[in-house]
C-alpha positions in Angstrom: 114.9 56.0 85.3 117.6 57.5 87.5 117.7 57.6 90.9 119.6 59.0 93.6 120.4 60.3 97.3 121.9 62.7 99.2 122.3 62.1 103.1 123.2 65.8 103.3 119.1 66.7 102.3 117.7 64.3 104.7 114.2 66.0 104.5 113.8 64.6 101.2 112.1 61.6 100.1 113.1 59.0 97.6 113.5 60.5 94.6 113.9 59.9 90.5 114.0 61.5 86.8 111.0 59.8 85.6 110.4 60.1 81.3 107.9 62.1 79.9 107.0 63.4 77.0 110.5 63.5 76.0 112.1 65.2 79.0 113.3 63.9 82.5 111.4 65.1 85.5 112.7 64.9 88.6 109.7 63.5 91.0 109.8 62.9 95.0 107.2 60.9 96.9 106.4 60.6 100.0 103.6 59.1 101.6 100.9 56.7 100.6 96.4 57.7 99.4 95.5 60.2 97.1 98.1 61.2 95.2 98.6 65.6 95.6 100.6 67.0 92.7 102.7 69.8 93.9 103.3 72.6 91.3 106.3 75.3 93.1 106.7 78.9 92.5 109.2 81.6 93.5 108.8 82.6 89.4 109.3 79.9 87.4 112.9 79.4 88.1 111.9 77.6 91.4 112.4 73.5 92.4 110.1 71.7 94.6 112.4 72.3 97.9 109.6 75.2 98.7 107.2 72.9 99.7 110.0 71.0 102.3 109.5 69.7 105.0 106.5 71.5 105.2 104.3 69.0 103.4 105.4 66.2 105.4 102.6 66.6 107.6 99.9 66.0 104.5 101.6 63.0 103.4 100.5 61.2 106.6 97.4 60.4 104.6 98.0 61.1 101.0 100.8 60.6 98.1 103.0 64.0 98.2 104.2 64.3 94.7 107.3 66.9 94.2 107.7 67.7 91.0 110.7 69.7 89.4 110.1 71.3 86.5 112.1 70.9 83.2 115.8 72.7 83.7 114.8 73.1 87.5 116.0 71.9 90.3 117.0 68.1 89.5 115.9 67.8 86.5 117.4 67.8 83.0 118.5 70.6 81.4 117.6 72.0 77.7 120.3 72.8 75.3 119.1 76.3 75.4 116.9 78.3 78.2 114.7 79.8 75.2 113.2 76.1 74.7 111.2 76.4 78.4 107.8 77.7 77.6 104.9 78.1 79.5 103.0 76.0 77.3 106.1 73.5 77.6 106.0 73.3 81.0 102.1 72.3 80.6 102.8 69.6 78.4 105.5 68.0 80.5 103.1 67.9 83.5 100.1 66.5 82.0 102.8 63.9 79.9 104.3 63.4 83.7 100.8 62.6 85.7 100.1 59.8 82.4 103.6 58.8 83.1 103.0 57.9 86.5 100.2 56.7 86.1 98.5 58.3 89.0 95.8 60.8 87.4 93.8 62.4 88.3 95.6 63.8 91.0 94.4 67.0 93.6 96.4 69.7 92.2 98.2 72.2 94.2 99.4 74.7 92.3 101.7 77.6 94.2 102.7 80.8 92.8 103.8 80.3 89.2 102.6 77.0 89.2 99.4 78.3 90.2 99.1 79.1 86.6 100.7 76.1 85.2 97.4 74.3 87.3 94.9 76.9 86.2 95.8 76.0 82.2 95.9 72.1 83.3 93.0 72.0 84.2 91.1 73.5 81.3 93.6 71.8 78.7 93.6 68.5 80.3 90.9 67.8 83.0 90.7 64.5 83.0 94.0 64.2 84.9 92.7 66.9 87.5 90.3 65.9 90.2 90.8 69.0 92.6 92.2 72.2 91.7 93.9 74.4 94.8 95.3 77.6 93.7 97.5 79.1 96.5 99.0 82.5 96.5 98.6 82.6 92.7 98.5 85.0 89.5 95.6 84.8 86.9 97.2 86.9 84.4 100.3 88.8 83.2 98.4 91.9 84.2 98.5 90.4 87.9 102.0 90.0 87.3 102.9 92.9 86.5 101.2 94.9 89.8 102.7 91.8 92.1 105.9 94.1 90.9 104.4 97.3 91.6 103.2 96.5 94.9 107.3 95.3 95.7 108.7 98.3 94.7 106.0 100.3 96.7 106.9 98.6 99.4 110.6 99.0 99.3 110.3 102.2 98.6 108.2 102.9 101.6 109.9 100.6 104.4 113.2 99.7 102.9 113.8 103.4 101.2 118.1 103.1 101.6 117.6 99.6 99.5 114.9 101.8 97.2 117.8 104.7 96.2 120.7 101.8 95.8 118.2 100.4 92.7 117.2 103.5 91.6 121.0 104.7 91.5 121.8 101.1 89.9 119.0 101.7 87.1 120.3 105.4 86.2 123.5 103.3 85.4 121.3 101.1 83.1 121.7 98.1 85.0 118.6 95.7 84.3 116.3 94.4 87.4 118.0 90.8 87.1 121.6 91.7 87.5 123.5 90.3 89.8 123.6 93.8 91.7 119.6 94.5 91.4 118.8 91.0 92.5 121.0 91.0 95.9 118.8 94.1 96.9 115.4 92.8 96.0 116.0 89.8 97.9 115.8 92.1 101.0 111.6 92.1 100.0 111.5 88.9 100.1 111.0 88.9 104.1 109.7 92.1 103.9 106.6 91.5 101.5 106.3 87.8 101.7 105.4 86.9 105.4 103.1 87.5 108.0 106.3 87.0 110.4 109.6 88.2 108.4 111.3 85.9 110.7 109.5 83.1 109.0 111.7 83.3 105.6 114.2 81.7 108.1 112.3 78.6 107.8 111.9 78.3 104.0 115.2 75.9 104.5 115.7 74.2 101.4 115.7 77.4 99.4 120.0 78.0 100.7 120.2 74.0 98.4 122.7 74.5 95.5 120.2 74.3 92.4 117.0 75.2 94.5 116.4 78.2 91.7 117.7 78.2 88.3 119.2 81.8 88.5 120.0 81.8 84.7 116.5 80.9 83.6 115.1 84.0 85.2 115.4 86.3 82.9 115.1 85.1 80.4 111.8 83.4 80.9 110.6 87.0 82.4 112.3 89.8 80.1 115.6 91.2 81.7 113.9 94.0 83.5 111.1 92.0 85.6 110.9 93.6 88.1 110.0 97.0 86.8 108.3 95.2 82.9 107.4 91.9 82.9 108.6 90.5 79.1 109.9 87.4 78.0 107.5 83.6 78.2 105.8 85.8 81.5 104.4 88.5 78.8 103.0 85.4 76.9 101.1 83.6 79.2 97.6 84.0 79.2 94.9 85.7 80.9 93.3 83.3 82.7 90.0 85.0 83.5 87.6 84.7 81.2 87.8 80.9 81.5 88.0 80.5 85.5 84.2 79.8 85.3 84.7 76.5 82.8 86.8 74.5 85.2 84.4 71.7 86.1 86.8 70.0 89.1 86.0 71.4 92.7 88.4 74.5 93.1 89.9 76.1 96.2 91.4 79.7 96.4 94.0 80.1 99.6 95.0 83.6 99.7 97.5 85.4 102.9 96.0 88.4 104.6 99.8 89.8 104.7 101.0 89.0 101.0 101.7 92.4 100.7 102.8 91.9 96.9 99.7 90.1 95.8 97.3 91.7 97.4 94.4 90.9 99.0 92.5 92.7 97.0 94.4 91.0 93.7 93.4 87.4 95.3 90.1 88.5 95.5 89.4 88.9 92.1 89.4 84.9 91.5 86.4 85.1 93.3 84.7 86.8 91.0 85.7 85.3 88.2 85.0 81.7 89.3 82.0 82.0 91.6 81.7 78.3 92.0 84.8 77.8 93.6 85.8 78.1 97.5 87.8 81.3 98.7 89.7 81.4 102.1 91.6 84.0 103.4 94.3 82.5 106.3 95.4 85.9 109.0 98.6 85.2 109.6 100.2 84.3 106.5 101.7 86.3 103.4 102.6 83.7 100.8 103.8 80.9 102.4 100.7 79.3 104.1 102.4 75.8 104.2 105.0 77.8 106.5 103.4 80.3 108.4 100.0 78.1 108.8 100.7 75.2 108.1 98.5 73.4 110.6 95.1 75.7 109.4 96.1 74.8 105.5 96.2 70.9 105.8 93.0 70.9 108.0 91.6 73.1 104.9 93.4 70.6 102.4 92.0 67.5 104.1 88.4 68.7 103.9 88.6 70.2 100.7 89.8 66.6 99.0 87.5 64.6 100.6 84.8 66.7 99.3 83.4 68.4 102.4 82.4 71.5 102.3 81.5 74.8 104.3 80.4 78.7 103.6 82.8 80.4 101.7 
């Protein structure tokens, strides 16, 4: 076990690579009672420095548990990006949550690791006790229109930004070049937040390492943003089997994710009719930013098993 610390990143807990199933995770913790499991988005090149400091506030009265995934953020690296899977990325979690001895944990998956908690949960429920899917995808299908709905929007508000990909694209430049990436970051406040001013807070995301750039695509095809390819194309459709997870489940969608829709979010509804659905009015995809207060009242009642009308 390594460990280490940075006085620069003072928001972080204690930290260290912990072993498991052959790979070294890099796991913070913070706080003490039922241990939450953090799963981070932002595709799956993201590190757990989404969730900070936000989640501070929950770990007044339970174990926070920030998890980087394998080649993310702080923890070790594979020989060759091609060895990251989706199903890879399962096993390591479910071998990290044995590891530490702390399962079953409440699950809160976010974004990409929305799915990473959805196939957890049906391939290894014994180390899930809540499941809280927040912001999430069910489906390369969803994926795909999460990228139609961008470049609808930014054609539509950011239309200058629009004709600068468009002309980049004619030159047969790829989505994830350099070039194409510094101009879809402008959706990112666009398209993300109720408040664009609230991306400003999303702190640890300016970290050195806080995305793995180079894992991008190629874990999503070259061309993302227009086709979704690569380990993204693979994964599967979780829908038909939303209905067979047993643990209690929570849906948190934003009334202003204006990628993934509303309407998108709404379709978990449907397709697991046991589990609780809330909508929160002033956030896109960042709840734990935007709301945060409104999510960790939700959070607290939804581990402790209380519930109230959908």
């Amino acid at each position: 076990m390594t460990t280490a610390a940075d006085p620069s990143r003072s928001f972080h807990p204690p930290g260290s690579q912990i072993a498991a199933g052959g790979r070294k995770l890099w796991v913070e913790r913070e706080g003490s009672g039922d241990p939450v499991l953090l799963l981070a988005g932002l595709g799956p090149s993201g590190s757990h420095v989404v969730f900070h400091p936000a989640f501070s506030e929950l770990a007044r009265d339970h174990e926070i548990l920030y998890v980087d995934l394998h080649g993310r953020g702080r923890s070790d690296r594979p020989a060759e990006l091609a060895e990251i899977t989706f199903d890879s990325d399962v096993a390591d979690i479910a071998a990290l949550i044995d590891a530490l001895g702390r399962g079953p944990v409440h699950l809160y998956g976010f974004s990409y690791g929305g799915l990473l908690a959805q196939a957890l949960a049906l391939r290894h429920p014994r180390l899930v006790r809540t499941l809280v899917l927040a912001n999430t995808l069910h489906s390369p299908e969803m994926w795909q229109a999460n990228h139609a709905n961008i470049n609808r929007e930014l054609a539509n508000q950011y239309p200058e930004l629009w004709e600068q990909i468009l002309e980049l694209r004619k030159r047969g430049l790829p989505s994830t070049a350099p070039e194409m990436q510094r101009l879809f970051a402008a959706s990112m406040r666009l398209v993300r937040f109720y408040d664009p001013d609230n991306s400003d807070r999303l702190a640890g995301l300016s970290e050195p390492g806080a995305r793995n750039v180079e894992l991008y695509p190629v874990f999503c095809g070259a061309d993302v943003d227009f086709i979704i390819g690569g380990e993204v194309a693979r994964i599967p459709d979780f829908r038909p089997d939303l209905n067979r997870i047993a643990c209690p489940m929570l849906i948190v969608a934003g009334r202003y994710d204006r990628a993934l829709y509303p309407r998108l979010q709404r379709e978990f509804a449907s397709f697991a009719p046991r589990a609780r659905w809330v909508m929160l009015e002033r956030s896109g995809a960042f709840a734990h930013v935007e709301e945060p207060a409104a999510l960790f009242a939700l959070l607290r009642e939804f581990f402790a098993g209380k519930t109230t009308t959908r």
